[in-house]
ZAMARGU-4260 file (C-alpha; in steps of 0.2 Angstrom, whole numbers, plus 5000, padded with zeros to 4 digits):
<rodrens>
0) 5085/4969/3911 | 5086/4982/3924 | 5069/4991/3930 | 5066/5007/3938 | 5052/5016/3947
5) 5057/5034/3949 | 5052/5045/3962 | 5032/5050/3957 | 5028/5067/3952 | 5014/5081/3948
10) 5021/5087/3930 | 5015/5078/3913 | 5022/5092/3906 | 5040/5091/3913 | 5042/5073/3914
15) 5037/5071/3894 | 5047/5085/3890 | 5063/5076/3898 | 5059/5059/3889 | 5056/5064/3874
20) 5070/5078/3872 | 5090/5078/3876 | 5094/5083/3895 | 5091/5098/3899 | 5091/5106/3879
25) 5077/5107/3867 | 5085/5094/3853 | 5080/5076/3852 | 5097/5067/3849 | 5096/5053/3862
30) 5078/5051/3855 | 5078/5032/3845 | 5058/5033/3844 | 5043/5038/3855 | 5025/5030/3856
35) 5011/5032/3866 | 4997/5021/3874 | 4978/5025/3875 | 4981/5041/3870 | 4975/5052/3854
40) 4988/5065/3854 | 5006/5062/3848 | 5019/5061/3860 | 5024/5080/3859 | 5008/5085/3863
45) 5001/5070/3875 | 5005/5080/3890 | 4992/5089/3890 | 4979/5076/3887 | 4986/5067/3903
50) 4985/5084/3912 | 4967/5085/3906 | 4965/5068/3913 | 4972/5071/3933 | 4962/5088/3932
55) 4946/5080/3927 | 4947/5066/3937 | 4932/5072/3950 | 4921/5071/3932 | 4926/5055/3928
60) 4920/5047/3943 | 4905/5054/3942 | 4901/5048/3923 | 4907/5032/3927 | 4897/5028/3946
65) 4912/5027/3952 | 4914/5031/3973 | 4918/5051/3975 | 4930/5048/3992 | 4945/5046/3997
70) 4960/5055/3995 | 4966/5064/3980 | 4978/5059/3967 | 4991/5074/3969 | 5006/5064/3962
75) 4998/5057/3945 | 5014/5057/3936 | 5024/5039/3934 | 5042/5038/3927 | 5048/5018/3924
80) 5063/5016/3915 | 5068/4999/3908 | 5088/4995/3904 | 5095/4982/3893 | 5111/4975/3895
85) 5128/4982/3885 | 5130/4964/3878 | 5110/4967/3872 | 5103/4975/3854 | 5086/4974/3857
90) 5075/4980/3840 | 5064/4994/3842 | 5050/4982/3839 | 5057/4972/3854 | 5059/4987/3866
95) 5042/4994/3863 | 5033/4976/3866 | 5045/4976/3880 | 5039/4992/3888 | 5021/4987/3886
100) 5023/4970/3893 | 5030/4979/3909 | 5015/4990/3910 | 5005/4977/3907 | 5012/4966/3922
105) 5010/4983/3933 | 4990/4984/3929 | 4992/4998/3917 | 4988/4993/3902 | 4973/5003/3902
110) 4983/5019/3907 | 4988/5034/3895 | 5007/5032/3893 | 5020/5039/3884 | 5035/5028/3878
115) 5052/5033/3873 | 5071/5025/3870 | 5085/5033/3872 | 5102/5029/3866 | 5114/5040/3873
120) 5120/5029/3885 | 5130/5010/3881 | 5115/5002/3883 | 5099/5005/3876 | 5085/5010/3888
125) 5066/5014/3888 | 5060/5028/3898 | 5039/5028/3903 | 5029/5042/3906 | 5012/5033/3915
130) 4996/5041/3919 | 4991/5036/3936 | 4973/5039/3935 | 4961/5029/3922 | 4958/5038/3909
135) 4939/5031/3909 | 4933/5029/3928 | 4945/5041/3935 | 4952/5029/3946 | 4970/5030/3954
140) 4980/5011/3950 | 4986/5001/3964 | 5001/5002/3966 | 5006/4995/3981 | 5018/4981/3978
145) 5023/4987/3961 | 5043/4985/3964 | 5040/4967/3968 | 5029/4963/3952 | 5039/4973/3943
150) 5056/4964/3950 | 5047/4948/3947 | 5043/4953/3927 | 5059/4957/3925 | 5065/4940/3930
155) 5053/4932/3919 | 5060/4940/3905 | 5079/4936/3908 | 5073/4919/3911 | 5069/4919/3894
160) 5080/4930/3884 | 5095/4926/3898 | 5099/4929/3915 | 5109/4945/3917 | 5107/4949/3935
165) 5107/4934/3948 | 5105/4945/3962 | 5089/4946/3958 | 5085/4931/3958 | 5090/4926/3974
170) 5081/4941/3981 | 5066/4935/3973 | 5070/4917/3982 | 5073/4925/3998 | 5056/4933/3995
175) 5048/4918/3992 | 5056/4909/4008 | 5050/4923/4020 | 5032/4926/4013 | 5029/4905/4016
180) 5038/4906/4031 | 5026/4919/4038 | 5011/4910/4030 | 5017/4895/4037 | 5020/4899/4055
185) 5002/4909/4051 | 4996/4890/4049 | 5004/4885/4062 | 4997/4898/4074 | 4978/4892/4071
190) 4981/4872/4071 | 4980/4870/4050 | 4992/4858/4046 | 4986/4851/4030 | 4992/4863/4022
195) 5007/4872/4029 | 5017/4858/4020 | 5011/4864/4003 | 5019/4880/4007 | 5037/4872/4002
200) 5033/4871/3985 | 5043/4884/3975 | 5032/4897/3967 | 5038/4900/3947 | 5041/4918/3945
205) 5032/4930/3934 | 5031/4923/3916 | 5037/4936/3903 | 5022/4938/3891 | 5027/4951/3876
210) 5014/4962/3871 | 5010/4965/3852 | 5008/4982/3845 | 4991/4982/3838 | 4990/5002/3832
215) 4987/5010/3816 | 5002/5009/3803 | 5009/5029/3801 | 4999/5030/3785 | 4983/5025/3793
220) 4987/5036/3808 | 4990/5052/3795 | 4974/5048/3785 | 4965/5049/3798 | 4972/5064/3807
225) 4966/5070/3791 | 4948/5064/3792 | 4949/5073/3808 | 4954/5088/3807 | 4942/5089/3789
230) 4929/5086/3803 | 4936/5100/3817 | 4935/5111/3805 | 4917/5109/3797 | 4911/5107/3814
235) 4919/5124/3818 | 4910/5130/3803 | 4894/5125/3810 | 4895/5131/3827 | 4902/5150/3819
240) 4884/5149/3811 | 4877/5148/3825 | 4886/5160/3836 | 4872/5172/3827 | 4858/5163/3838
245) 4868/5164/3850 | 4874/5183/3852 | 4854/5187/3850 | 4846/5176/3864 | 4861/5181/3877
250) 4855/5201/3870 | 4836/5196/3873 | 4841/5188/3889 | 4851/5208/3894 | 4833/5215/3889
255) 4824/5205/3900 | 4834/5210/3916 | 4835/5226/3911 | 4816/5225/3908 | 4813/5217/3925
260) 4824/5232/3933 | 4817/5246/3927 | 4799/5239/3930 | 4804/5237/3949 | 4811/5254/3949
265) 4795/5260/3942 | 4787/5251/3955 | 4797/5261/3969 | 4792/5276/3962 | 4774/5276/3962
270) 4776/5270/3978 | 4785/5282/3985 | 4772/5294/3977 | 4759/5285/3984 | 4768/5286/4002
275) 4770/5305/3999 | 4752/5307/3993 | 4746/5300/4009 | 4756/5310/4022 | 4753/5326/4013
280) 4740/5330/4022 | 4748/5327/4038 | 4764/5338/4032 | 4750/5353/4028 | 4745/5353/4046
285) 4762/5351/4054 | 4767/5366/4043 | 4752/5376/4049 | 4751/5371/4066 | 4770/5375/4069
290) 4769/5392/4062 | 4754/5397/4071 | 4762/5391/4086 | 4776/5404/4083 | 4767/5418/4079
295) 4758/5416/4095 | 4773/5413/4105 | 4780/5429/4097 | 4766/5439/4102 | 4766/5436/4120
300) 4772/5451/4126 | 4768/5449/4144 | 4775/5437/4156 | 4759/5429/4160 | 4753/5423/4143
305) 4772/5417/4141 | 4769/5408/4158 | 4751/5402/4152 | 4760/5395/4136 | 4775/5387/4146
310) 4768/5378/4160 | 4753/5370/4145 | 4767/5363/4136 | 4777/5357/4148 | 4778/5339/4141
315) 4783/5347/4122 | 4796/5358/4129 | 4804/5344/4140 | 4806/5330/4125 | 4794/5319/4134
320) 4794/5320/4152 | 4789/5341/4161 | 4802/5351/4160 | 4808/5359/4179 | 4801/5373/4187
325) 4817/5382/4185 | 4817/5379/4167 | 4799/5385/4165 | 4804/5400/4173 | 4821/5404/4161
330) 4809/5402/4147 | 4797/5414/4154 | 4808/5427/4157 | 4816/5426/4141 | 4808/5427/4124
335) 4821/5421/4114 | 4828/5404/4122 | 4807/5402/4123 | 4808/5404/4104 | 4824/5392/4103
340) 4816/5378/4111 | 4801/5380/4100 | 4809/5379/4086 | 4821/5364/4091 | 4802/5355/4096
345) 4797/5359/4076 | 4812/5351/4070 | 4809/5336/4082 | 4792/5333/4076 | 4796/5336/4057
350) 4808/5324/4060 | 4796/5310/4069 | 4784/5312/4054 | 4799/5309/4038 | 4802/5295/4050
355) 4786/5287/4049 | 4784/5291/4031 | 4802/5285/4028 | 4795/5268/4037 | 4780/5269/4029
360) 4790/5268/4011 | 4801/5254/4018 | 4785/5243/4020 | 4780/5245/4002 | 4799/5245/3994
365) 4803/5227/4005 | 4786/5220/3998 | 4791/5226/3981 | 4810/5220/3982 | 4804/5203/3988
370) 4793/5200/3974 | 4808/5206/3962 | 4818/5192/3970 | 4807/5180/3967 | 4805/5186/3948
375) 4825/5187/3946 | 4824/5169/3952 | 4813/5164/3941 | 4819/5171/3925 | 4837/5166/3930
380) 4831/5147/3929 | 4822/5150/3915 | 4836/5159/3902 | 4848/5147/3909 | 4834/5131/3905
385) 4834/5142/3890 | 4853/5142/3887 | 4856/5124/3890 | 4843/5117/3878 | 4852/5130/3865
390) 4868/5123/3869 | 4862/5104/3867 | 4854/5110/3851 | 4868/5116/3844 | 4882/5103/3849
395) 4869/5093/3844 | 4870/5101/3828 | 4890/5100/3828 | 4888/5083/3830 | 4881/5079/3818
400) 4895/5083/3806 | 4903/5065/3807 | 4920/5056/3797 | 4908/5052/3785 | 4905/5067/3780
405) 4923/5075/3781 | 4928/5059/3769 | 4916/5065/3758 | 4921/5085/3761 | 4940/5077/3757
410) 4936/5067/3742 | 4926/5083/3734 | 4943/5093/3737 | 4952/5081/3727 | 4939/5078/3712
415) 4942/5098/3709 | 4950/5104/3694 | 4965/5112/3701 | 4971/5132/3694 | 4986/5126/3688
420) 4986/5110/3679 | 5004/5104/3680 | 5002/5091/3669 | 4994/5097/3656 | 5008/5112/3657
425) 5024/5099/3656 | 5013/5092/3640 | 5012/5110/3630 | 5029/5115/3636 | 5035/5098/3628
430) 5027/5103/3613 | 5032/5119/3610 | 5052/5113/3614 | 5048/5098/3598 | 5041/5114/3586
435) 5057/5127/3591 | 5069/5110/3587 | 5062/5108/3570 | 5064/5126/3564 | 5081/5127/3573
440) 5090/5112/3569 | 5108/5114/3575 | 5106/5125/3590 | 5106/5122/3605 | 5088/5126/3615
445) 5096/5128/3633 | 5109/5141/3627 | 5098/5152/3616 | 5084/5155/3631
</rodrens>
């Protein structure tokens, strides 16, 4: 017996498609047999559900309490391969209790694994394809120290089928000596010496403990596929009924946001109407003061009601602080720069006031948006409390379809009358043949049809 733990690796579906198939082709020559352990998929489609395992492992700790540190499992996939000896023929039976025996003596028994025997070489060999992480708590094995157990298992098993490899054997001794030399001289060390002679003793090896197949026969396992997939599918049948429900709250849900929008908007609006109905009035004396101001500086002929004009607005003309004397007397001297900078102070100040109404707007619209925030927030929790008492509702409902009731669903198929009763066919057929003999004696049925 010759164990080996291959290098680790990250592909289920790789390292079950090389086990259970010839190297490197799509045929299944070398394949004796294939099994699985703790898993519900058959062994060409079990790759996945280990996938399904590594991936979900986060969720599996949760569920099961278990701790959510530590390092991730990034290399779940683990290849053992166990080899008989030429002079061996193992049975299949033998072989597969073999393989689990090994898993069991590697603290896996409670792993997903898949199991196959190849015989393509002289001697017959089981290859293992072994899910690292527990299926249930989401746990990674320990594996430290698995070569030596595993080394150890195997000498337990030649010691009682027959020893193949010595080596082994005397590695295993050698092991034994240096582990109670170190404990001893550990003794030693701290003054115990009551029991640094109880160290000599030689420690048996592993025993070799077979473990039975306890499975479903292949006609249990097939009947209930069957019961099964009856039940897939009527459970499919109920949640297609109910994709109706469905479709219409997510569509009530869209007309609520939309809803919710459009009353917002709605809200923007008259605000803005409100913000423009208040500064109206001050737009109508802007517009009326401004164009009284530029009729007056247009009618001042005269350099001194220019000069009067000016030297008042000093401050406007300037853009907040007087303009120069110099300045003052340009404009005064011409008309039209005077009636330029008039006009650039109109657009300022129009400018100042959509400003402040523009402000004015944003103090409503924030208020407005803020509150439409809190409303979004508010009807997001609710549709989606709403959504996920739908969805426990009707898995709820799927549930409830149970083998129970695809049995019954099966046995109702098979108490139908079918279209085409065979039987009763072969009988009139037989019939007809025996009434064509007796008014054809002599001749032969087969060659006259």
């Amino acid at each position: 017996m010759i164990p080996r733990l291959h290098k680790r690796g990250q592909s289920f579906k790789g390292a079950c498609g090389y086990i259970l198939h010839d190297a490197q082709k799509t045929s299944r020559d070398r394949v004796l047999w294939s099994a699985t352990q703790n898993l519900v998929s058959r062994a060409e489609d079990a790759w996945f559900e280990m996938f399904a395992t590594a991936r979900d492992q986060a969720v599996l700790k949760q569920k099961s309490g278990q701790d959510a540190r530590g390092r991730k499992n990034t290399k779940p996939v683990l290849h053992v391969s166990l080899s008989w000896a030429i002079t061996d023929n193992p049975t299949s039976e033998h072989m597969l209790e073999t393989a689990r025996a090994a898993l069991n003596a590697m603290g896996l028994a409670d792993h997903q694994a898949v199991i196959a025997a190849h015989g393509d070489k002289q001697h017959l060999h089981v290859h293992m394809v072994v899910n690292t992480i527990h299926p249930e708590t989401g746990m990674t094995a320990p594996l430290k120290y698995t070569k030596e157990r595993l080394s150890r298992w195997a000498e337990g098993y030649e010691r009682a089928h027959g020893i193949h490899c010595e080596q082994r054997v005397e590695n295993n001794r050698l092991r034994d000596d240096a582990i109670k030399a170190r404990q001893a001289n550990g003794l030693l060390m701290i003054g115990d010496l009551s029991k640094a002679g109880e160290l000599n003793a030689g420690a048996d090896p592993v025993p070799y403990v077979p473990v039975k197949y306890k499975g479903p026969s292949r006609s249990d396992w097939f009947a209930l596929k069957d019961l099964k997939d009856r039940m897939k599918r009527l459970r499919a049948e109920v949640d297609l009924s109910l994709r109706v429900e469905r479709n219409a709250l997510r569509e009530r849900h869209d007309r609520e946001f939309k809803a919710l929008g459009r009353n917002t908007y709605a809200a923007i609006d008259q605000a803005r109407a409100g913000v423009r109905q208040v500064f109206k009035p001050h737009w109508r004396d802007l517009y009326r003061a401004q164009k009284r101001e530029l009729r007056h500086v247009a009618g001042a002929a005269t350099l001194f009601e220019r000069a009067v004009f000016v030297f008042g607005q000093r401050e406007r003309l300037g853009r907040g602080k007087p303009i120069s004397v110099r300045t003052a007397i340009e404009l005064i001297r011409r008309p039209g720069k005077l009636l330029s900078r008039i006009e650039a102070v109109h657009t300022r100040e129009r400018r100042s006031l959509a400003q402040a109404e523009k402000a004015e707007l944003h103090v409503y619209s924030d208020r407005i948006w803020a509150q439409h925030a809190g409303r979004v927030d508010r009807l997001k929790a609710e549709q989606s409390a709403e959504r996920a008492q739908q969805r426990d509702e009707h898995f709820a409902a799927t549930r409830r379809v149970t083998l129970q009731m695809a049995k019954a669903s099966l046995a109702n198929d098979l108490q139908r009358v079918p279209a085409n009763d065979h039987a009763g066919r072969a009988v009139e057929i037989k019939q007809r043949m025996a009434e064509w003999r007796a008014k054809n004696a002599g001749k032969d049925f087969g060659r006259e049809l």
